[in-house]
C-alpha positions as CSV (number, residue, x, y, z in Angstrom):
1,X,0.0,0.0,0.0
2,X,3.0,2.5,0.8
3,X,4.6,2.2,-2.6
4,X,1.1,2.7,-4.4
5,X,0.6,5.9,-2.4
6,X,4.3,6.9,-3.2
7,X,3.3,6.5,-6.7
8,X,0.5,8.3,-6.7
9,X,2.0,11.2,-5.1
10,X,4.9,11.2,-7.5
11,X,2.2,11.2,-10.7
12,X,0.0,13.5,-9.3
13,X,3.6,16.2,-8.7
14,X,4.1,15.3,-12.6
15,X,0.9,15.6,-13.5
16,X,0.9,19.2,-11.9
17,X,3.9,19.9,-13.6
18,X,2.6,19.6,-16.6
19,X,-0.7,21.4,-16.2
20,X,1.1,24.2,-15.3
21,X,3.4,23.9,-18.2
22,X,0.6,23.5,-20.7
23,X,-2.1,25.5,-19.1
24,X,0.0,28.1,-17.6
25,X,0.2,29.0,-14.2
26,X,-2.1,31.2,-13.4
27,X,0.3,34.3,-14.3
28,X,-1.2,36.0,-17.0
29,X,1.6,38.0,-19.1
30,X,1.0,41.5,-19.8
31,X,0.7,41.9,-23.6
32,X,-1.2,44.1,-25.4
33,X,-3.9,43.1,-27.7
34,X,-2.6,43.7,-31.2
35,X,-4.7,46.2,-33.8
36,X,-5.9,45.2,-36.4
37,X,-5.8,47.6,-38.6
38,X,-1.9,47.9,-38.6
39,X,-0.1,44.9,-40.5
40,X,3.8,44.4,-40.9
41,X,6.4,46.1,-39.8
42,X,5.1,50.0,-41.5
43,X,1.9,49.2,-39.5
44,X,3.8,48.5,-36.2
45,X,5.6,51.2,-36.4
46,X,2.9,53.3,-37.1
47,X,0.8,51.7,-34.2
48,X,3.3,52.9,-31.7
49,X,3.9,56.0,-33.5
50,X,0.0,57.2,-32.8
51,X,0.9,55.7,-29.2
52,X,3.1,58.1,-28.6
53,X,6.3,56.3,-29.1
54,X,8.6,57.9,-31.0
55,X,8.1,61.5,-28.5
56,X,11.8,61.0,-27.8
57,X,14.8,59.6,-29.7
58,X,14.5,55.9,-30.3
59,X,17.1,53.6,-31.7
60,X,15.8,50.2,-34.0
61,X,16.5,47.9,-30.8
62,X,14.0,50.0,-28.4
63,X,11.6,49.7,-31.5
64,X,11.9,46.0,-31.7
65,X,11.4,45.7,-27.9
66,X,8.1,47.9,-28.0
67,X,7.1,46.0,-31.2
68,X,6.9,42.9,-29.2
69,X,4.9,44.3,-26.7
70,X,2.5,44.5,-29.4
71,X,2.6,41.2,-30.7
72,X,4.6,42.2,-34.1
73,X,7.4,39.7,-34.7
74,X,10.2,40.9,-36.8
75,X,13.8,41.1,-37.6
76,X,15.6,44.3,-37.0
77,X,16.5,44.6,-40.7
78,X,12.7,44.6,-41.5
79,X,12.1,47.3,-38.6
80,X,14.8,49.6,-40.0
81,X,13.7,49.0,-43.3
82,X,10.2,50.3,-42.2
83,X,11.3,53.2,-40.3
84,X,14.1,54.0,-43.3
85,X,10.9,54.3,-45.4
86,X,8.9,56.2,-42.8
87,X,11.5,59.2,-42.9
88,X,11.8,59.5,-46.4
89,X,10.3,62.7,-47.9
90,X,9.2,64.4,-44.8
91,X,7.8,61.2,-43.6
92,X,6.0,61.4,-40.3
93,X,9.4,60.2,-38.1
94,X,13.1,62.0,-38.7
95,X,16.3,60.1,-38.6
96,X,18.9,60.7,-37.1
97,X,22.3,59.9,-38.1
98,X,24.7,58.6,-35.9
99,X,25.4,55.4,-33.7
100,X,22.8,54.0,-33.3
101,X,20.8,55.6,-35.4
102,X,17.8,57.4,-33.7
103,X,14.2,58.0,-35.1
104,X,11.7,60.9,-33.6
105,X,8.2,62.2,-34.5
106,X,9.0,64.8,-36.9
107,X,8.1,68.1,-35.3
């Protein structure tokens, strides 16, 4: 009878394990819920461009960073190549040349 209850407790630890793992833990992550109405990397950048984002100086890794808060998944080359576009031709962001290179809300 011991070495059944042993067992038992030992598949029901697992079997927690596992819930947790699959079901999560009860933490709930805070992501934001992703608009619609932006897609790719131009519309993420313009989603956190109308939140406010780009107020101060931001370099492409900060970008990518609040990107993901956002649920929009891509390389840094894509990103840049986004906000590259976005400053072209008195675009709505500036960029500013240097190391990194920075991007603000054109004034």
């Amino acid at each position: 009878m011991a070495s059944n209850e042993s067992q038992n407790k030992k598949i029901i630890i697992r079997l927690e394990k596992l819930e947790a793992v699959v079901f999560g833990d009860g933490k709930t992550s805070k992501k934001i819920k992703k608009d619609s109405s932006f897609r790719g990397p131009k519309g993420g950048c313009q989603l956190i461009l109308s939140k406010g984002f780009f107020n101060k100086k931001r370099a492409v890794d900060e970008t990518k960073k609040e990107l993901e808060k956002y649920d929009y998944y891509y390389s840094r080359d894509a990103i840049q190549t986004a906000l590259n576009r976005m400053s072209k031709n008195n675009g709505l962001l500036v960029s500013l040349k240097g190391k990194p290179k920075m991007y603000v809300k054109r004034k």
